[in-house]
BABAVO-128843 format. One record per residue (C-alpha): residue number from 1; residue in one letter; x, y, z. Coordinates in steps of 0.25 Angstrom, whole numbers, plus 5000, padded with zeros to 4 digits. Layout:
BEGIN
(site NUM; "a"; (X; Y; Z));
...
This chain:
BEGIN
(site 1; "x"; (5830; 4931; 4920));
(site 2; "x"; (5828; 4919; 4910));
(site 3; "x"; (5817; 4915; 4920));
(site 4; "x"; (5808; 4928; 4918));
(site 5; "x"; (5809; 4926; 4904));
(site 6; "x"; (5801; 4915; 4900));
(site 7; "x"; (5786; 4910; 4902));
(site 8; "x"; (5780; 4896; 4904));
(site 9; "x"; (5770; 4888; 4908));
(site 10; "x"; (5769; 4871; 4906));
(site 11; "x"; (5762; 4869; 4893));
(site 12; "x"; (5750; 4860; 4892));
(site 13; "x"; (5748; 4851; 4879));
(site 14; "x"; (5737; 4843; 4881));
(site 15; "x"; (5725; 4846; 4891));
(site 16; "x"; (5720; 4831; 4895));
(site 17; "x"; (5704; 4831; 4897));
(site 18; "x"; (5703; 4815; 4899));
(site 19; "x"; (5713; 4804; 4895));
(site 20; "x"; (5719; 4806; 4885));
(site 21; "x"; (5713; 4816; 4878));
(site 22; "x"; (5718; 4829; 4878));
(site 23; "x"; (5716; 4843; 4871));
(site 24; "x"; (5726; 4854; 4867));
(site 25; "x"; (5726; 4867; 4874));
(site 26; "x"; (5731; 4872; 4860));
(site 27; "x"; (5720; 4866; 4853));
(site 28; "x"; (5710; 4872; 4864));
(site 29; "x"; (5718; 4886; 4861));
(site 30; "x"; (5716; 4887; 4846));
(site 31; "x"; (5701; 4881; 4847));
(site 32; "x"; (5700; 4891; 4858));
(site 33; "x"; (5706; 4903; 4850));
(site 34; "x"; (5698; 4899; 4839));
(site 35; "x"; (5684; 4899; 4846));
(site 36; "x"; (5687; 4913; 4850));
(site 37; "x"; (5691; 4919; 4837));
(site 38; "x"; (5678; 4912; 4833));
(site 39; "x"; (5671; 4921; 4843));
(site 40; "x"; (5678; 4934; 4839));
(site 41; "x"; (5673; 4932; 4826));
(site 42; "x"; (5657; 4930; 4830));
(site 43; "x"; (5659; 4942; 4836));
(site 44; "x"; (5667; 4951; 4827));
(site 45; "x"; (5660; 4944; 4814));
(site 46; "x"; (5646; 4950; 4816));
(site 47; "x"; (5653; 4963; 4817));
(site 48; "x"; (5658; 4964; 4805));
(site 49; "x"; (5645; 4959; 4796));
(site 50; "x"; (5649; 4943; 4798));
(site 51; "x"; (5637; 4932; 4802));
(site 52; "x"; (5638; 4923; 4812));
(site 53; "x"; (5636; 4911; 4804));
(site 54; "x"; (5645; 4914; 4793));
(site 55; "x"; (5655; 4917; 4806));
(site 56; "x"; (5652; 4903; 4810));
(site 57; "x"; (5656; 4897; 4799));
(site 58; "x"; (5668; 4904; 4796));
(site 59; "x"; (5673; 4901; 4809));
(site 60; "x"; (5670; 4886; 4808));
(site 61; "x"; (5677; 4886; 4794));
(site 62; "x"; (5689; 4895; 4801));
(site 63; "x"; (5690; 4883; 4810));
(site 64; "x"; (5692; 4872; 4797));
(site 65; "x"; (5701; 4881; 4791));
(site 66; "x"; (5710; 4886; 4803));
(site 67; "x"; (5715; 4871; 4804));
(site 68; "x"; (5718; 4869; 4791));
(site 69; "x"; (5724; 4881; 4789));
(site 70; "x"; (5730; 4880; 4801));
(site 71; "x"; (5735; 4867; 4798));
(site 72; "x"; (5740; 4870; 4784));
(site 73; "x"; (5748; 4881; 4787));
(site 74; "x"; (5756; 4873; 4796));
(site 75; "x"; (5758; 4862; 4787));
(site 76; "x"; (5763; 4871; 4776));
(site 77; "x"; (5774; 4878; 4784));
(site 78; "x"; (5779; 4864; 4790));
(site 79; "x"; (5774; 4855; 4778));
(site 80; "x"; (5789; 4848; 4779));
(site 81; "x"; (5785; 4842; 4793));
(site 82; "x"; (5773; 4835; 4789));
(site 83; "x"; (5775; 4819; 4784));
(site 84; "x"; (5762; 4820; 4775));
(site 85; "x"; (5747; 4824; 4775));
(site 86; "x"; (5743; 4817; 4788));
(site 87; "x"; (5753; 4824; 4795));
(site 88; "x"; (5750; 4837; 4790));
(site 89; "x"; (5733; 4834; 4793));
(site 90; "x"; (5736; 4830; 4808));
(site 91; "x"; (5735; 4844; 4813));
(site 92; "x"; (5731; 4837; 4827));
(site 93; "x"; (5748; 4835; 4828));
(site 94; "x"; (5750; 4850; 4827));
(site 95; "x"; (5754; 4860; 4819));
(site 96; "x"; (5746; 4872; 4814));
(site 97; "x"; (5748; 4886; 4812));
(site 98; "x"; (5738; 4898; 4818));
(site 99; "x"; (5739; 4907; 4805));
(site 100; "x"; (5736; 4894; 4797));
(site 101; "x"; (5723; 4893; 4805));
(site 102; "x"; (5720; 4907; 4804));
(site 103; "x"; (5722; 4907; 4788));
(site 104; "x"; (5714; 4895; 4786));
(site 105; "x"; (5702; 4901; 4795));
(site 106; "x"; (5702; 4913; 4785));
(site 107; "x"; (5703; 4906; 4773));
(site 108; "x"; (5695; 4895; 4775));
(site 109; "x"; (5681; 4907; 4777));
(site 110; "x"; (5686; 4917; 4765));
(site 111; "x"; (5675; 4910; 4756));
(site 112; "x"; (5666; 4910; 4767));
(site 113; "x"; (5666; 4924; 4768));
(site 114; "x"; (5666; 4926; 4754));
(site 115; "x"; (5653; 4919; 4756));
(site 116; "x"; (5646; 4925; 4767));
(site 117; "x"; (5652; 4940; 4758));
(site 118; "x"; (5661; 4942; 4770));
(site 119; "x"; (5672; 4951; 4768));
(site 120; "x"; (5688; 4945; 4772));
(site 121; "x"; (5689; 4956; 4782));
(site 122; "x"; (5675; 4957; 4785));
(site 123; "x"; (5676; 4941; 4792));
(site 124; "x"; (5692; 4943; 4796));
(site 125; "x"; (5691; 4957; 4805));
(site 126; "x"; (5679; 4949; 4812));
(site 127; "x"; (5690; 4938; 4815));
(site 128; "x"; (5704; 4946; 4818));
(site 129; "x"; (5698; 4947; 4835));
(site 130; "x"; (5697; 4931; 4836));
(site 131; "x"; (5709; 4928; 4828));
(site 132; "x"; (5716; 4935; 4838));
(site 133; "x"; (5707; 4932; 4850));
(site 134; "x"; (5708; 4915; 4845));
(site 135; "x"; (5724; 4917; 4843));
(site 136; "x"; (5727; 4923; 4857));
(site 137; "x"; (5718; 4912; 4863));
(site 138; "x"; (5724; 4900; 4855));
(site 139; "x"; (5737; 4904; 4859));
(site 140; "x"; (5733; 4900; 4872));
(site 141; "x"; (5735; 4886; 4868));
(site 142; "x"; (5747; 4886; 4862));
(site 143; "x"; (5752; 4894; 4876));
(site 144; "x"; (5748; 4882; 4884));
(site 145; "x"; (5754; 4870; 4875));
(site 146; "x"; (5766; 4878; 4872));
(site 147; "x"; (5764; 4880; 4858));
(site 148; "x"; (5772; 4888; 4847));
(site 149; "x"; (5784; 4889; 4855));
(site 150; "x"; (5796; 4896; 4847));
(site 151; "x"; (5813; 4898; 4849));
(site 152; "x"; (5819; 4899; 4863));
(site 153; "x"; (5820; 4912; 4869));
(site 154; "x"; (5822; 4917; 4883));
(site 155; "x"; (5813; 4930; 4881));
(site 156; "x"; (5802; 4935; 4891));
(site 157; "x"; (5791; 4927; 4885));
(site 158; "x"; (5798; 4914; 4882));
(site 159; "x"; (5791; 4903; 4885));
(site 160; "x"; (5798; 4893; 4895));
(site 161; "x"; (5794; 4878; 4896));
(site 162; "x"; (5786; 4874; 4909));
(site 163; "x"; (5784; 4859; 4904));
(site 164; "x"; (5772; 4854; 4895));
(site 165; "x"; (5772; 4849; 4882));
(site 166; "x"; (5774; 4860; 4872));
(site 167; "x"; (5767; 4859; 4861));
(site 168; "x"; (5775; 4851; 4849));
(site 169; "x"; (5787; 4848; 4859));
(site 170; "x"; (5791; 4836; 4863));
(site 171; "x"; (5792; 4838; 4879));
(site 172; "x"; (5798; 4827; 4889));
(site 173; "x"; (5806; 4831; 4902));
(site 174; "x"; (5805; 4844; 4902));
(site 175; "x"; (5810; 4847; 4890));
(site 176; "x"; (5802; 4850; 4876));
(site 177; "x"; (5807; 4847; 4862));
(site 178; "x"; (5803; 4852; 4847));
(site 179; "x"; (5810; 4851; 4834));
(site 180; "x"; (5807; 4861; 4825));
(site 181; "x"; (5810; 4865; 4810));
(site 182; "x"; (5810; 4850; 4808));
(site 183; "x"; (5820; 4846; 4818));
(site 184; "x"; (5829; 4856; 4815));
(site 185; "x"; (5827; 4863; 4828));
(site 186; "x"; (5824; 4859; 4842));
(site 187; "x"; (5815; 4867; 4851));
(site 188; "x"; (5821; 4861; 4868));
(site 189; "x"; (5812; 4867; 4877));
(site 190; "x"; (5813; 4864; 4893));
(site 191; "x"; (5811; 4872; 4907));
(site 192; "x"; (5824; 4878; 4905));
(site 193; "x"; (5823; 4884; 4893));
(site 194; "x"; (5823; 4882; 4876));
(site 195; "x"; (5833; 4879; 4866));
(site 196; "x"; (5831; 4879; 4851));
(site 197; "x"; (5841; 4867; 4845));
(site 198; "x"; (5845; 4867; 4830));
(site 199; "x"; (5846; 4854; 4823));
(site 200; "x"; (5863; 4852; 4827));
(site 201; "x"; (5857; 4855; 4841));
(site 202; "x"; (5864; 4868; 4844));
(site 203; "x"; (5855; 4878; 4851));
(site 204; "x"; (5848; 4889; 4843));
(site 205; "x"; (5842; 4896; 4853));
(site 206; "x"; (5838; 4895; 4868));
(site 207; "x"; (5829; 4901; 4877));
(site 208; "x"; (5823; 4901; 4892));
(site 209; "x"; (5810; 4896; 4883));
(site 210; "x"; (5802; 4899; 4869));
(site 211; "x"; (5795; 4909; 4862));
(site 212; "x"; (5780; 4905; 4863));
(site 213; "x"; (5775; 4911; 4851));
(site 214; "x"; (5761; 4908; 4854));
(site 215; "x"; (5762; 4918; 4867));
(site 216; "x"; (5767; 4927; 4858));
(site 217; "x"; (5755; 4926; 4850));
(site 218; "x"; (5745; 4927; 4860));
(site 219; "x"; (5751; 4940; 4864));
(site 220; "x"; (5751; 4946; 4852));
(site 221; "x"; (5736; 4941; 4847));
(site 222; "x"; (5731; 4946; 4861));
(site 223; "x"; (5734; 4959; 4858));
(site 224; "x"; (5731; 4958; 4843));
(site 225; "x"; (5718; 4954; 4848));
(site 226; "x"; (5717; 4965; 4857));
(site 227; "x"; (5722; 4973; 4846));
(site 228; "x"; (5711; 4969; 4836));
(site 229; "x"; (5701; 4971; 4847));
(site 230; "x"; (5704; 4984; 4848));
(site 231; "x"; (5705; 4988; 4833));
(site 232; "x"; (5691; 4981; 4833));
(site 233; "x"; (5685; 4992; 4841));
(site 234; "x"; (5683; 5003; 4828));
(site 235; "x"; (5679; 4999; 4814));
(site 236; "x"; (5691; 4995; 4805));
(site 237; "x"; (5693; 4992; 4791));
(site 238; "x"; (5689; 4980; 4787));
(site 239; "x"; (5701; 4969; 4789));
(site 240; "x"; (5708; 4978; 4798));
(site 241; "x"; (5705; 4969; 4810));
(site 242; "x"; (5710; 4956; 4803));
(site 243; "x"; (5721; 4963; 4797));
(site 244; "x"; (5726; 4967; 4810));
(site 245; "x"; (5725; 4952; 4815));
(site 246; "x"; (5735; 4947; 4802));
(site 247; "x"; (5745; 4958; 4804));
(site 248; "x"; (5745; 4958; 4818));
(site 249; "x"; (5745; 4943; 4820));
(site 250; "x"; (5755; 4938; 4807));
(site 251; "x"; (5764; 4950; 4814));
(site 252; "x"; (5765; 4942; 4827));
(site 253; "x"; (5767; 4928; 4821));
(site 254; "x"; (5779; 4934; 4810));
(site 255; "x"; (5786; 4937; 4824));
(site 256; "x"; (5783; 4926; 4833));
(site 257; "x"; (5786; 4915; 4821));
(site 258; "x"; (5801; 4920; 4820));
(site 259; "x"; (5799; 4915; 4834));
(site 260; "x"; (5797; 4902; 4832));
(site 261; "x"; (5805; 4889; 4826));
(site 262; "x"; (5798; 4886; 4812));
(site 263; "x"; (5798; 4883; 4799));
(site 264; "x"; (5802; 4897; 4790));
(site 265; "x"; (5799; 4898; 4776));
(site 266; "x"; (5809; 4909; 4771));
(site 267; "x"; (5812; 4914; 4786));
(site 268; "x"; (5797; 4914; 4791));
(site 269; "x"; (5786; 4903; 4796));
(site 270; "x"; (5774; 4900; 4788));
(site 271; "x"; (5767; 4911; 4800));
(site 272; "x"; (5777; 4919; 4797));
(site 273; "x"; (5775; 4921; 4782));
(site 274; "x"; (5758; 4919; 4785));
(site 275; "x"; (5759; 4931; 4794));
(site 276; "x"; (5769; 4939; 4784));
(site 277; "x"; (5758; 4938; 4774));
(site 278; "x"; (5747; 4942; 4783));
(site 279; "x"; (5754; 4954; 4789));
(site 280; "x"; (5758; 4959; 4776));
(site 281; "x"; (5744; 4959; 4771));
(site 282; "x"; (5737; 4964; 4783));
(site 283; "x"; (5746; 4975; 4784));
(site 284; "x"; (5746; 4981; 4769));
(site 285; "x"; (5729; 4978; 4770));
(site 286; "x"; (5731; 4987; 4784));
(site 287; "x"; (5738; 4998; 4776));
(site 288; "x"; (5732; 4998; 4763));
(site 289; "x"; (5720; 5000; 4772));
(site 290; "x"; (5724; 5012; 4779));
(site 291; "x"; (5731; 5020; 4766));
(site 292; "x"; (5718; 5018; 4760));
(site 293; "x"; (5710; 5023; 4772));
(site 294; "x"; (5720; 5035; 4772));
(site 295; "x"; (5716; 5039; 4759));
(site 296; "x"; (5703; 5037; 4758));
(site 297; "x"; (5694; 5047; 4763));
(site 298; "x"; (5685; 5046; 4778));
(site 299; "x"; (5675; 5035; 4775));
(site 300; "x"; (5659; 5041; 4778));
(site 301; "x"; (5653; 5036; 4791));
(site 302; "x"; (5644; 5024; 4786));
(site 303; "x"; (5633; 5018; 4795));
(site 304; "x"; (5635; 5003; 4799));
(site 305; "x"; (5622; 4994; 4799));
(site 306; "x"; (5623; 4986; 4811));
(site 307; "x"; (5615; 4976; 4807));
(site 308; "x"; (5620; 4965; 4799));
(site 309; "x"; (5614; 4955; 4789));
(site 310; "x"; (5624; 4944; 4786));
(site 311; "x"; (5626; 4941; 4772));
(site 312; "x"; (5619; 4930; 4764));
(site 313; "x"; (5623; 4917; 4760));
(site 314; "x"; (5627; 4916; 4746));
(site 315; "x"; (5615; 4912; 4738));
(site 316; "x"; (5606; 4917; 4749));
């Protein structure tokens, strides 16, 4: 029975083109995901009253500001790990956070859009499809390398060992090693199965495998992708695209964090507590939204120029 419930496949770190040099099917995944959220938004953009040069440029400023932000954020939640600001720079070693990047996108092109005289949800609803679309794709990558592995379990979707070097372990004869929570846990991975080791070496917890959280995650942006597809089809308030994403996605990633071995501020991750935030807000916008539209009176039909002249520069 164990045997049924587990899933696996070899993991693959590197991709070797010639010599020595090598390229990360995660790295491919996220410039991948990227891409295609790029590409939602060209198309959902013009929609909704946005230029396609001003979308160029807020997608090329979203890239600056995704790995810094995605880089920051994961600096701050294990600042103690870092031996200075040369460690925390070589983001080449590993170490960012997704909702990081995503935070960094938006921030860095709010001025832009105050700028171009865009609103907030004018630019974000055009986005919520590709942010979906680019996280269910990256999460390819992280499949592959065996990334975002959490506690040992022996449930239907755990994920079993099938050789490889697994991403941020350190893997010789068959078995794979990480200490986490800065050594006061070890993560033993092998064929036969995972044990979670505290720091006297007693077992905390063992499993036929792992949680892959990133599965998890794909699962669940699929069908929020399909989800926001579909909610896409009929006029909605404006915000109600992104505001679905944020809810929807900082849902998912309050449960699949308790999932995993980090570092906790006051019980929850760094994601964690991002995600509370975003879900909060997103949910009282949602509803204070939809009291109001229950009070107010049936809105006149008004005809909608499909033409559309973009906005002038300032000062043009």
């Amino acid at each position: 029975m164990s045997l049924l419930a587990a899933i696996g496949w070899p993991v693959v770190d590197r991709i070797h083109i010639f010599g020595d040099f090598a390229i990360s099917p995660h790295g491919i995944g996220i410039a991948a995901g990227f891409l295609l959220g790029a590409w939602w938004l060209l198309r959902e953009g013009p929609k909704r009253g946005l230029s396609v040069d001003h979308i160029n440029t807020m997608i090329f400023w979203a890239l600056v500001g995704a790995v810094i932000g995605a880089r920051l954020f994961y600096v701050i939640a294990h600042y103690s790990e870092f031996d200075g600001i040369g460690d925390m720079l070589a983001i080449w070693r590993g170490g960012i956070s997704l909702l990081g990047g995503i935070a960094g996108a938006i921030l860095i092109n709010i001025p832009l859009m105050r700028r171009y005289g865009y609103r907030f949800f004018q630019v974000m609803d055009s986005a919520a499809i590709g942010m979906a679309a680019g996280i269910t794709l990256g999460r390819i990558g992280d499949l592959i390398v065996g990334d975002h592995l959490g506690k040992p379990t022996s449930w239907l979707l755990a994920f079993a060992y099938k050789g490889g070097n697994l991403a941020g372990f350190d893997c010789s004869a068959g078995q794979c090693s990480q200490f986490l929570l800065q050594g006061a846990q070890q993560l033993v991975i092998t064929r036969r199965g995972a044990d979670l080791f505290g720091q006297d070496g007693s077992v905390i917890a063992s499993g036929v495998g792992v949680h892959q959280t990133a599965l998890y995650d794909l699962i669940t942006t699929s069908l929020l992708f399909l989800f926001l597809y579909w909610l896409n089809k009929k006029p909605r308030h404006e915000g109600v695209l992104f505001l679905a994403f944020a809810a929807w996605y900082g849902t998912v990633r309050i449960v699949t964090d308790f999932l995993r071995v980090d570092k906790r501020f006051f019980g929850l991750t760094g994601s964690q507590w991002t995600s509370v935030a975003a879900v909060t807000i997103s949910l009282a916008l949602l509803l204070r939204w939809r009291v109001r539209q229950g009070r107010e009176p049936p809105a006149k039909t008004v005809a909608v120029s499909t033409s559309f002249t973009p906005p002038k520069e300032p000062g043009g």
